[in-house]
LUMLUMDREN-2810 file (N, C-alpha, C; in Angstrom, 1 decimal):
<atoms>
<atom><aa>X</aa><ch>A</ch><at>N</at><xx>0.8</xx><yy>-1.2</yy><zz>0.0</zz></atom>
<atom><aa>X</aa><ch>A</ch><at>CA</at><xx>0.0</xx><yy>0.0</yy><zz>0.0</zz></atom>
<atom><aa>X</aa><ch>A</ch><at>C</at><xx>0.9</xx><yy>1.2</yy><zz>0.0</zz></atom>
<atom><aa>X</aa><ch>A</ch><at>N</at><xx>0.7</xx><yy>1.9</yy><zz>-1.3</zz></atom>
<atom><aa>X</aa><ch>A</ch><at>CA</at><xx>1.1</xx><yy>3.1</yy><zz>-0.9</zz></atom>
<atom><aa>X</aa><ch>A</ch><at>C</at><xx>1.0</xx><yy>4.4</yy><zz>-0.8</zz></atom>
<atom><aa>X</aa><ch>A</ch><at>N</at><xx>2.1</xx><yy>5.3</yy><zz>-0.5</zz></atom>
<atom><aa>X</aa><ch>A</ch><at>CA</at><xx>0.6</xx><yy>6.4</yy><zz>-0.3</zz></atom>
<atom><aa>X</aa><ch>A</ch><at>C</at><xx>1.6</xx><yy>7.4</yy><zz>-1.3</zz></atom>
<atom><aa>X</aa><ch>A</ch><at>N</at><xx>1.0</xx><yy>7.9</yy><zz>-2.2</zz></atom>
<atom><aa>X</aa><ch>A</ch><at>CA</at><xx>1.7</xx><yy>9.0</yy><zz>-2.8</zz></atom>
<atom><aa>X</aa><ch>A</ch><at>C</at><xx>1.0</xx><yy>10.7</yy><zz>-2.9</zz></atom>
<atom><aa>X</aa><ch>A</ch><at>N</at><xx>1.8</xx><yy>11.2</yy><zz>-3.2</zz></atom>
<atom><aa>X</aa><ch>A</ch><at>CA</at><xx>1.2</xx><yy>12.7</yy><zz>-3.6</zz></atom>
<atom><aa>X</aa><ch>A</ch><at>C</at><xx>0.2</xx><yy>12.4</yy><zz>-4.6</zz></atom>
<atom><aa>X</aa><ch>A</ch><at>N</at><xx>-0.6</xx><yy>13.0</yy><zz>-4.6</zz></atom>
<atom><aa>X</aa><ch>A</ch><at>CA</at><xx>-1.9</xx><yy>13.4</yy><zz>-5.6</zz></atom>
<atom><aa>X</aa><ch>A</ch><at>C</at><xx>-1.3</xx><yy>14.5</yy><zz>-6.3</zz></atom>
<atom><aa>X</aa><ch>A</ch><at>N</at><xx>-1.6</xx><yy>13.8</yy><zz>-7.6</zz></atom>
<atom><aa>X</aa><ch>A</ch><at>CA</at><xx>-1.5</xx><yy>14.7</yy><zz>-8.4</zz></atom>
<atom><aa>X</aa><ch>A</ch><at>C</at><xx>-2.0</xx><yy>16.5</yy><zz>-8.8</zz></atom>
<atom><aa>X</aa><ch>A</ch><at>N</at><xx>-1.5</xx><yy>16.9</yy><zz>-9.8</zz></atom>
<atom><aa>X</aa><ch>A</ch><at>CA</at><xx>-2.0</xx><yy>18.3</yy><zz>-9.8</zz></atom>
<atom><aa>X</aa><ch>A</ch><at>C</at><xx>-3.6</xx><yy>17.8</yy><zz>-10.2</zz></atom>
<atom><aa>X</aa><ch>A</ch><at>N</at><xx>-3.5</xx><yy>17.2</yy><zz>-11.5</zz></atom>
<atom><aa>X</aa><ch>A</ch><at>CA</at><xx>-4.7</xx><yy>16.9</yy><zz>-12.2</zz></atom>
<atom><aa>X</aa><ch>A</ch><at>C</at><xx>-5.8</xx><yy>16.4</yy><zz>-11.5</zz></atom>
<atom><aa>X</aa><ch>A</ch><at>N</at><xx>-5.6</xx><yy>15.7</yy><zz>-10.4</zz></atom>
<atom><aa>X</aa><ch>A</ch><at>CA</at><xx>-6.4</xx><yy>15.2</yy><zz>-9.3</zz></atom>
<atom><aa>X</aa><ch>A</ch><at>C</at><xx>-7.1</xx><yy>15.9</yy><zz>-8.2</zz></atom>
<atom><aa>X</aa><ch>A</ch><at>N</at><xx>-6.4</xx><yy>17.3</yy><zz>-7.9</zz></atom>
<atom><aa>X</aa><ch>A</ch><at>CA</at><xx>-6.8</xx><yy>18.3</yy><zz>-7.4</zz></atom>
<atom><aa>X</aa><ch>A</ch><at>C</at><xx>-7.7</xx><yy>19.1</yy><zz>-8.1</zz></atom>
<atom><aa>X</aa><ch>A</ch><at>N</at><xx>-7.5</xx><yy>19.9</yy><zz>-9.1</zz></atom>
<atom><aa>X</aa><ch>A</ch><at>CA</at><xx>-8.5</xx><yy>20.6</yy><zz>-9.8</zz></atom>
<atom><aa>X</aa><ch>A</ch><at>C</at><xx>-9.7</xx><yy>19.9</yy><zz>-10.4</zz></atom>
<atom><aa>X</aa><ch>A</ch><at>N</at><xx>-9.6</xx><yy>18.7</yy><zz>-10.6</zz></atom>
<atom><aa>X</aa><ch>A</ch><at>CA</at><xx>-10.7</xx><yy>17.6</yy><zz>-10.8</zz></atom>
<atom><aa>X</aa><ch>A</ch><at>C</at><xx>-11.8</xx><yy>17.7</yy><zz>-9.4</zz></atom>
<atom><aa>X</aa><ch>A</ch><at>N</at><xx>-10.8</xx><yy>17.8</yy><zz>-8.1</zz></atom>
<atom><aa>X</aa><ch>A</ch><at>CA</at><xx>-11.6</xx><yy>17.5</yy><zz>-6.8</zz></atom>
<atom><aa>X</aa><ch>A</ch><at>C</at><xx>-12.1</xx><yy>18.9</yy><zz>-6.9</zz></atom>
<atom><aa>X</aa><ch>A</ch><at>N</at><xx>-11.6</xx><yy>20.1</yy><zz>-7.3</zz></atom>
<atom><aa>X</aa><ch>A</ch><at>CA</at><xx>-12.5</xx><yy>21.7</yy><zz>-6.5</zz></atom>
<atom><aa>X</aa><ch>A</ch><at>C</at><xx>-13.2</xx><yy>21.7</yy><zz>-7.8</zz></atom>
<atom><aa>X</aa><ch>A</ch><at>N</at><xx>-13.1</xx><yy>21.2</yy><zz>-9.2</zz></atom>
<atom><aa>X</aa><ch>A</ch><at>CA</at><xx>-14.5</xx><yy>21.1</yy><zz>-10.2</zz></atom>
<atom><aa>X</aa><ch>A</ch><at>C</at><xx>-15.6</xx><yy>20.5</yy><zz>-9.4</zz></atom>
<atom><aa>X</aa><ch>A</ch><at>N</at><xx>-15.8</xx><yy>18.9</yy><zz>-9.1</zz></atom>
<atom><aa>X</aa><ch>A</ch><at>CA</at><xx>-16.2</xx><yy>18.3</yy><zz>-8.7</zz></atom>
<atom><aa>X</aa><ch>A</ch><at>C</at><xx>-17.0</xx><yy>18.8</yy><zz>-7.3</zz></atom>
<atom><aa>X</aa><ch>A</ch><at>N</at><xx>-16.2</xx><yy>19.5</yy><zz>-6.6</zz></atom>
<atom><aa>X</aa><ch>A</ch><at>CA</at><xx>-16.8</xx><yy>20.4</yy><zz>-5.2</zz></atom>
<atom><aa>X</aa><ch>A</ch><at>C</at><xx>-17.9</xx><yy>21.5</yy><zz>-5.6</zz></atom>
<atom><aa>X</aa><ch>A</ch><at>N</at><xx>-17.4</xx><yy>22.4</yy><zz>-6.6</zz></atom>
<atom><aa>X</aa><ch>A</ch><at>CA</at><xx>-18.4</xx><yy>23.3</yy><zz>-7.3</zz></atom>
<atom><aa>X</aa><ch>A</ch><at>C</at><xx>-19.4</xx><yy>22.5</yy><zz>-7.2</zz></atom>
<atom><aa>X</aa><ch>A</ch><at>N</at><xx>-19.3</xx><yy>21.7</yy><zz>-8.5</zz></atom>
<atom><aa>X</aa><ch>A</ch><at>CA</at><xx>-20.4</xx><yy>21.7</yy><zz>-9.5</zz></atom>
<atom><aa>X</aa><ch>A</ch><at>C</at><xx>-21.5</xx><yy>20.9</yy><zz>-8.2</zz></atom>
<atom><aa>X</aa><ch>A</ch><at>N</at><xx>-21.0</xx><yy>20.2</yy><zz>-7.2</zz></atom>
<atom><aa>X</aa><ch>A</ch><at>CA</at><xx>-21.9</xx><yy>19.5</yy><zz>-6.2</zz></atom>
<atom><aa>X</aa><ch>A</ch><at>C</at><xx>-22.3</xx><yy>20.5</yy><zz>-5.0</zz></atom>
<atom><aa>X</aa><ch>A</ch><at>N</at><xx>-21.5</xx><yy>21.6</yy><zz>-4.4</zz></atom>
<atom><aa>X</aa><ch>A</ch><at>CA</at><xx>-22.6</xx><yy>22.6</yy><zz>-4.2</zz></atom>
<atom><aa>X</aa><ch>A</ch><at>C</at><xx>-23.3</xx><yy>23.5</yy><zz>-4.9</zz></atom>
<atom><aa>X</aa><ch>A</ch><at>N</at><xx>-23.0</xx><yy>23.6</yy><zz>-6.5</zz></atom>
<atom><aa>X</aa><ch>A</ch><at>CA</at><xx>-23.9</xx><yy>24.6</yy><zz>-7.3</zz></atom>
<atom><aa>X</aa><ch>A</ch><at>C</at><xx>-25.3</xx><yy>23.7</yy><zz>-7.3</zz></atom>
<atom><aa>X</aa><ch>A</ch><at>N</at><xx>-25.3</xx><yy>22.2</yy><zz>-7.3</zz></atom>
<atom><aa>X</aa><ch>A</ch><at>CA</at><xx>-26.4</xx><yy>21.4</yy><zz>-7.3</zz></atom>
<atom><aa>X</aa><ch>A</ch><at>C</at><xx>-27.2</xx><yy>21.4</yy><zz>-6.2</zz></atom>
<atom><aa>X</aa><ch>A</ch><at>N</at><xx>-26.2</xx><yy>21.1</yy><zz>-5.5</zz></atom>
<atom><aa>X</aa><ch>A</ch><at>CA</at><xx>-27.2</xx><yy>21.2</yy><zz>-3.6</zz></atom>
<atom><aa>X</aa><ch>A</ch><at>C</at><xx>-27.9</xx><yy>22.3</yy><zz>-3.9</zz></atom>
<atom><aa>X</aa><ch>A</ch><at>N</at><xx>-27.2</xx><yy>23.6</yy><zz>-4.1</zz></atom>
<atom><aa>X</aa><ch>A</ch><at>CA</at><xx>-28.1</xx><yy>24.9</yy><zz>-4.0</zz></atom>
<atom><aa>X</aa><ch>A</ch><at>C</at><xx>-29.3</xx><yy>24.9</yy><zz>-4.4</zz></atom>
<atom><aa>X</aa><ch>A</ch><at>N</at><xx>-29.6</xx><yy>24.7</yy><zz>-5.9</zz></atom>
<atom><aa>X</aa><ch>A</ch><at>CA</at><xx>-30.5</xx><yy>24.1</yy><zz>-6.9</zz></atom>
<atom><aa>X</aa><ch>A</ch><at>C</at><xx>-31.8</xx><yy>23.9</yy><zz>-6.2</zz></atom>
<atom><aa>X</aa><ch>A</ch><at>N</at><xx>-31.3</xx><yy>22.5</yy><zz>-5.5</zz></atom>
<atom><aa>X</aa><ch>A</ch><at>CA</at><xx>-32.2</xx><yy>21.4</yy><zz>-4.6</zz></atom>
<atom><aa>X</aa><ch>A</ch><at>C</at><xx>-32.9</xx><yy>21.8</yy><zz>-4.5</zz></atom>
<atom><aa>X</aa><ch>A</ch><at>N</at><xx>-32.1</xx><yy>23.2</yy><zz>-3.3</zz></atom>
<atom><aa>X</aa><ch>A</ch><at>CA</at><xx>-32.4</xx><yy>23.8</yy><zz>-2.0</zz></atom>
<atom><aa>X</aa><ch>A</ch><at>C</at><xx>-33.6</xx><yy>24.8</yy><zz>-2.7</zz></atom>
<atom><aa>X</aa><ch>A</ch><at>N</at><xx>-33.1</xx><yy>25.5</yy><zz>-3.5</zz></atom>
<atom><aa>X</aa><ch>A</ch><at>CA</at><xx>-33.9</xx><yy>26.3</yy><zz>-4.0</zz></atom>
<atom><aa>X</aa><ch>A</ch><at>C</at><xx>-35.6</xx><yy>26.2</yy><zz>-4.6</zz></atom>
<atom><aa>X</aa><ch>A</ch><at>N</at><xx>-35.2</xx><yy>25.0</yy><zz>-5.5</zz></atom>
<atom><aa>X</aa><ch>A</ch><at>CA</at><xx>-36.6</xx><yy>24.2</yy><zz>-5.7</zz></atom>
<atom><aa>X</aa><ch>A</ch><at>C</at><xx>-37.3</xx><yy>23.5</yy><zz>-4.4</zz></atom>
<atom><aa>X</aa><ch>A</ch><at>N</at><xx>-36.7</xx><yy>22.9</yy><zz>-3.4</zz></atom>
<atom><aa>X</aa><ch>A</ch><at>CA</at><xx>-37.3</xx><yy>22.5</yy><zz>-2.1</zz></atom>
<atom><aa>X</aa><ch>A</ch><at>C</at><xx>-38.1</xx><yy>23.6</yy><zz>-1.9</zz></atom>
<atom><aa>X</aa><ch>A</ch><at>N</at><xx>-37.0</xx><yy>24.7</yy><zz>-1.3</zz></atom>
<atom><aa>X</aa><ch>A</ch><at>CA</at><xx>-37.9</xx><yy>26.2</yy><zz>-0.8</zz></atom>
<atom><aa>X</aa><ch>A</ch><at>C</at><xx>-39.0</xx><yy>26.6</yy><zz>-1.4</zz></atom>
<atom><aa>X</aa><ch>A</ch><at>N</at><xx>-38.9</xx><yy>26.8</yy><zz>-2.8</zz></atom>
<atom><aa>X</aa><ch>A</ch><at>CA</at><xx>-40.2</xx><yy>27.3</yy><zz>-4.1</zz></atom>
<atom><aa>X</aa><ch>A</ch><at>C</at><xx>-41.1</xx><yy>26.5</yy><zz>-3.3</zz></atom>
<atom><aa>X</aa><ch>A</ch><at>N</at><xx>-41.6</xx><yy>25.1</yy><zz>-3.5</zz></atom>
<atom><aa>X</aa><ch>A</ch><at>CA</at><xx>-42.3</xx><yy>23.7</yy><zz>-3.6</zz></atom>
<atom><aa>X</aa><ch>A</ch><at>C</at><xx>-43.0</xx><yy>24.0</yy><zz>-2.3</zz></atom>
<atom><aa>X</aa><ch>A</ch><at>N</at><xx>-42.1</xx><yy>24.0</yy><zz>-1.1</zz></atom>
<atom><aa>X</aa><ch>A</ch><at>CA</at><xx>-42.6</xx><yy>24.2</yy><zz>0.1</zz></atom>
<atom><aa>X</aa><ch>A</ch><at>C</at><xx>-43.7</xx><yy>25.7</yy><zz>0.1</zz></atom>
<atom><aa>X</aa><ch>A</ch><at>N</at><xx>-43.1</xx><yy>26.6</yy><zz>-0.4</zz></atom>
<atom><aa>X</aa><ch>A</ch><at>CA</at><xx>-44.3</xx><yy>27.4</yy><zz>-0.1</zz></atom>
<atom><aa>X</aa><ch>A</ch><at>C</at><xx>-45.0</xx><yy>27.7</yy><zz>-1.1</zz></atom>
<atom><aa>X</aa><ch>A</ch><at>N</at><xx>-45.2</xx><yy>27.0</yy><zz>-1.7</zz></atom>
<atom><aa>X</aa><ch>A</ch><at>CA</at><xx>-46.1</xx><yy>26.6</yy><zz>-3.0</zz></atom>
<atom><aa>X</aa><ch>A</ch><at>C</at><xx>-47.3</xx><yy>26.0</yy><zz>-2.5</zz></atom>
<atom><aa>X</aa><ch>A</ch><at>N</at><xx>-46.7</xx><yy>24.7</yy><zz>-1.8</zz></atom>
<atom><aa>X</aa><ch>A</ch><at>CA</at><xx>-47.7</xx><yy>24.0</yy><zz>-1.3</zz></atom>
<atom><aa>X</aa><ch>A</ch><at>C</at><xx>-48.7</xx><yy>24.5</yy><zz>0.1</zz></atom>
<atom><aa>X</aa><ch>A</ch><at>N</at><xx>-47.4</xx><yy>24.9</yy><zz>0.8</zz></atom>
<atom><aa>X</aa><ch>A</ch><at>CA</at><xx>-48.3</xx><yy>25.4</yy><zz>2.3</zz></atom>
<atom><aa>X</aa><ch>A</ch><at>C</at><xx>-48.6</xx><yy>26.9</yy><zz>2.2</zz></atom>
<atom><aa>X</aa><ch>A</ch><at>N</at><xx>-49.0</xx><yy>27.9</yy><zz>1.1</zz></atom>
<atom><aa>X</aa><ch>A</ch><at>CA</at><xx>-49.1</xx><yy>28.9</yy><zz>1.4</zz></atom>
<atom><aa>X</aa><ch>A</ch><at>C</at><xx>-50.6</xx><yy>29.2</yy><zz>0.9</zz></atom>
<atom><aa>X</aa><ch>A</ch><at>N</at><xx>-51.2</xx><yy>30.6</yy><zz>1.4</zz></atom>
<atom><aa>X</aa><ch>A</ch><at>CA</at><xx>-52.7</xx><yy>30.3</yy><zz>1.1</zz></atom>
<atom><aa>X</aa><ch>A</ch><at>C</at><xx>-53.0</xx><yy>30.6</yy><zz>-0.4</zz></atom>
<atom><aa>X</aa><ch>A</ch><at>N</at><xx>-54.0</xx><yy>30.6</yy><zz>-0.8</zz></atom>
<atom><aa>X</aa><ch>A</ch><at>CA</at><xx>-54.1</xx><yy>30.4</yy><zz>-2.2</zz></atom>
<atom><aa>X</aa><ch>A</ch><at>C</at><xx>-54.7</xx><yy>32.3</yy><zz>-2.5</zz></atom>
<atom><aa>X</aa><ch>A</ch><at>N</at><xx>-54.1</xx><yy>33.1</yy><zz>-2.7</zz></atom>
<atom><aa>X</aa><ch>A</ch><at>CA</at><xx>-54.1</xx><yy>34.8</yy><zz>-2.9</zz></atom>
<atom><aa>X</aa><ch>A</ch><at>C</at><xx>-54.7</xx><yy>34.4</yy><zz>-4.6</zz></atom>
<atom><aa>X</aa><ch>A</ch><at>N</at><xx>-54.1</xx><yy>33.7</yy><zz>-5.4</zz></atom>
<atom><aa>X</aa><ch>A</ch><at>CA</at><xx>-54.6</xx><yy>33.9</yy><zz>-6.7</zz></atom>
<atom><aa>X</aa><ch>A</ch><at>C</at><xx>-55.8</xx><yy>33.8</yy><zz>-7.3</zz></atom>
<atom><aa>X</aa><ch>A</ch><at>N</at><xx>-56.8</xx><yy>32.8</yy><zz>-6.3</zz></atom>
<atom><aa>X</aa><ch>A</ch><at>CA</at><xx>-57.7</xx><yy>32.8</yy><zz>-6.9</zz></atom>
<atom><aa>X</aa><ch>A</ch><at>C</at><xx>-59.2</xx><yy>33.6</yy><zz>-6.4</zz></atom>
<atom><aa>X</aa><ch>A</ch><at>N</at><xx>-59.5</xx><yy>34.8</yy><zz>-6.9</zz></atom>
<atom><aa>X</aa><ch>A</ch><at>CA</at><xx>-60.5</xx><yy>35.4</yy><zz>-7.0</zz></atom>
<atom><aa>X</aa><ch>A</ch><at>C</at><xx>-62.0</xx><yy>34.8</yy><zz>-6.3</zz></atom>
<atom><aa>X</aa><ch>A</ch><at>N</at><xx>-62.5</xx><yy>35.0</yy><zz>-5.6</zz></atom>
<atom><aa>X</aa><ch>A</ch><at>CA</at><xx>-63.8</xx><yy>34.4</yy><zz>-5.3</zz></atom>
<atom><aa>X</aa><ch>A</ch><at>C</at><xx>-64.8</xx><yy>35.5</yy><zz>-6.3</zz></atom>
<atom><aa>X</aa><ch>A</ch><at>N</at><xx>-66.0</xx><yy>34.6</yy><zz>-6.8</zz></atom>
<atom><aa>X</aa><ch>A</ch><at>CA</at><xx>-66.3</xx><yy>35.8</yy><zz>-7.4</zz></atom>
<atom><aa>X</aa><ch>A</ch><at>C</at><xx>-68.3</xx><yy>35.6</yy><zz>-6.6</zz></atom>
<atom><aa>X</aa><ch>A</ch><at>N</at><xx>-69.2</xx><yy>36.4</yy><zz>-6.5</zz></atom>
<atom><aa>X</aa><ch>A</ch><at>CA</at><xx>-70.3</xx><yy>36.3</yy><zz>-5.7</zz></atom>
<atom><aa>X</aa><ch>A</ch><at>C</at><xx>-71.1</xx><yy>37.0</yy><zz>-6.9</zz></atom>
<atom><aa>X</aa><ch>A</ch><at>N</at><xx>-72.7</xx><yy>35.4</yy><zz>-6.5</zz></atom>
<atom><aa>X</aa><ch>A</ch><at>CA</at><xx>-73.4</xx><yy>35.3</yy><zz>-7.8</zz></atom>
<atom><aa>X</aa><ch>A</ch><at>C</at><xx>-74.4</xx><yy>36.3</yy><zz>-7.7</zz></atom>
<atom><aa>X</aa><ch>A</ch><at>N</at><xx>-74.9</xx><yy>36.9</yy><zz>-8.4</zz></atom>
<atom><aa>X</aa><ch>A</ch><at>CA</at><xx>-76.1</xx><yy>38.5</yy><zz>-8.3</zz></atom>
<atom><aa>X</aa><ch>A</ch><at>C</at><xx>-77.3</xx><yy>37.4</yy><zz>-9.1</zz></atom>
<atom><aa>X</aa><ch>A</ch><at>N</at><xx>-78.4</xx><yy>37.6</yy><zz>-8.4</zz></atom>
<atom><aa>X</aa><ch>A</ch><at>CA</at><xx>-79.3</xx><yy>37.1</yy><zz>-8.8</zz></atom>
<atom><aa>X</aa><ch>A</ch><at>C</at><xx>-80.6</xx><yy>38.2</yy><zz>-9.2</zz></atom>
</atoms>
């Protein structure tokens, strides 16, 4: 077993790889947040309208 230095190429590979997996997490997060108060918030868009007879 041995243990060697890591390469350069293996390093900039790892902080690409770091990005692109918190630019994703954020994403998630973001769509989670939307969804959530999508779902639990009160419904403002829909107009009641009252019948005149």
């Amino acid at each position: 077993m041995s243990l060697r230095k890591p390469h350069e190429l293996h390093q900039r590979r790892f902080g690409r790889n770091l990005g692109v997996g918190l630019t994703l997490a954020a994403f998630i997060m973001i769509i989670f947040g939307l969804t959530i108060v999508k779902v639990s918030g009160t419904d403002f868009g829909m107009a009641t309208q009252e019948v005149q007879d």
